[in-house]
C-alpha positions as CSV (number, residue, x, y, z in Angstrom):
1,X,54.4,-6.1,-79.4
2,X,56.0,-9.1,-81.2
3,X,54.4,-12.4,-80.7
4,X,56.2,-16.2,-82.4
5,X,54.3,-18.7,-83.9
6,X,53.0,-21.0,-81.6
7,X,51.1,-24.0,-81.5
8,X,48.8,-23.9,-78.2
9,X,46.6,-20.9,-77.5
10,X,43.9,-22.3,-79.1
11,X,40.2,-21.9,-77.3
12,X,36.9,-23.3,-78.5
13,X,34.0,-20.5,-78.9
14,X,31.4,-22.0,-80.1
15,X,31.1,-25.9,-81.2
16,X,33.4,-26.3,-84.5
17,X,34.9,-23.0,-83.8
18,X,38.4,-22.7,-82.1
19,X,39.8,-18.8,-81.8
20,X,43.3,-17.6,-81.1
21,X,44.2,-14.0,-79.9
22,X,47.3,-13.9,-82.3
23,X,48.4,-10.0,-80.8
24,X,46.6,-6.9,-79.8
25,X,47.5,-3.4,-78.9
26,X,45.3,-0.2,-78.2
27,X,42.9,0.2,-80.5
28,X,43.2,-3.7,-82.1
29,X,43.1,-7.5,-82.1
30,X,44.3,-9.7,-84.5
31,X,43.1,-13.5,-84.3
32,X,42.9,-16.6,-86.1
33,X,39.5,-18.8,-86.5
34,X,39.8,-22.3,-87.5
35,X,36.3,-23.7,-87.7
36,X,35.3,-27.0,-88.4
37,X,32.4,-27.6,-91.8
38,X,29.5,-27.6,-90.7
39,X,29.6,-24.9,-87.9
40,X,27.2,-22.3,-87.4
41,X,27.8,-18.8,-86.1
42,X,24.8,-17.7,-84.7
43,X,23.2,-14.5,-86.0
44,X,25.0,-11.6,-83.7
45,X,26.2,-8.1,-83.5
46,X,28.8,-6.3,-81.7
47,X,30.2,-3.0,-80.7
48,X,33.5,-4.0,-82.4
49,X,34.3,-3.7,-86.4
50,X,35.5,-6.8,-87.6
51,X,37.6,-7.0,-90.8
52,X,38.7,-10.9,-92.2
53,X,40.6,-12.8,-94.7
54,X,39.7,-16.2,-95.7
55,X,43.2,-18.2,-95.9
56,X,41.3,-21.7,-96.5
57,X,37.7,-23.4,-97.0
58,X,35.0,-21.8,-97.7
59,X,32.5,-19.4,-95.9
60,X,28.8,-18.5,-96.2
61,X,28.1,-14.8,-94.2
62,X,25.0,-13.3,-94.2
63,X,24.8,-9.9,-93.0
64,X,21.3,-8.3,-92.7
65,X,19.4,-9.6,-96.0
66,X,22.7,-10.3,-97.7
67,X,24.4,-13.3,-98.1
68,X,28.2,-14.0,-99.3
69,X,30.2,-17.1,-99.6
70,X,33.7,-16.3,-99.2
71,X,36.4,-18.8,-100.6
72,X,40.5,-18.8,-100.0
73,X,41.5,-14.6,-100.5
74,X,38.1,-13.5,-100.3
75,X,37.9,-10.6,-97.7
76,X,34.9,-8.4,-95.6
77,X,34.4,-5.7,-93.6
78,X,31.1,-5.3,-90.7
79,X,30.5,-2.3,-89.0
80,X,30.1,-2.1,-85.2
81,X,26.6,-3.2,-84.5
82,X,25.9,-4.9,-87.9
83,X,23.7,-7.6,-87.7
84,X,25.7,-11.1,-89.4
85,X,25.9,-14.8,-89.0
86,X,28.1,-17.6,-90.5
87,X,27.7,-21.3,-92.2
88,X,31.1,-22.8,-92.1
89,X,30.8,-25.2,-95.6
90,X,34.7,-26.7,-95.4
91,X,37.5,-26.3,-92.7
92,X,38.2,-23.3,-92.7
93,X,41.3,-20.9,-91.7
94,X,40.3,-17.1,-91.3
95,X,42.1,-14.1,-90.0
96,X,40.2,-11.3,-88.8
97,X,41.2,-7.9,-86.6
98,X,38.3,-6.1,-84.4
99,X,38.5,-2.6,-83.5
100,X,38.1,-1.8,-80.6
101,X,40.1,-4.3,-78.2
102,X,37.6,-7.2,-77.9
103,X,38.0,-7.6,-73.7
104,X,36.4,-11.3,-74.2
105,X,39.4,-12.2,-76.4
106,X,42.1,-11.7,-74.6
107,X,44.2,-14.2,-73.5
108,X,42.9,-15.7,-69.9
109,X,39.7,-14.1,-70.9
């Protein structure tokens, strides 16, 4: 599946926090996050792993007891079912992929 650059897409998660399904297939989903400084991702977990690449700003994770600020090339890794949260500290561009599919991002989802 080939998907072009576009514009629109965009949906708004979470206040500060817009996600767009960039392409998926089988087994994974590739999206972009562009959250807003000062946003907060609640402490969560999830059947899916989630692996991510900071583009731009600046990120503070905690997963369990540890915490982790991520700046621009900084990367992670969290298991299925992993406990973790997020402080948003700039605007900030991330790419992340989750494995498997995750149903509730999909597009007209």
């Amino acid at each position: 599946m080939f998907q072009q650059a576009n514009p629109d897409g965009y949906r708004t998660v979470l206040s500060g926090i817009r996600l767009k399904t960039l392409t998926y297939g089988d087994r994974t989903l590739l999206a972009e996050f562009r959250m807003a400084a000062g946003a907060v991702l609640p402490r969560h977990a999830h059947p899916h792993e989630q692996t991510g690449y900071l583009v731009s700003g600046r990120i503070r994770f905690t997963v369990g007891e540890e915490s982790f600020e991520a700046g621009p090339g900084d990367s992670w890794s969290f298991g299925g079912n992993v406990e973790h949260s997020a402080e948003i500290l700039e605007d900030t561009l991330a790419i992340e992929v989750f494995s498997p599919v995750r149903e509730d991002y999909l597009p007209g989802r």
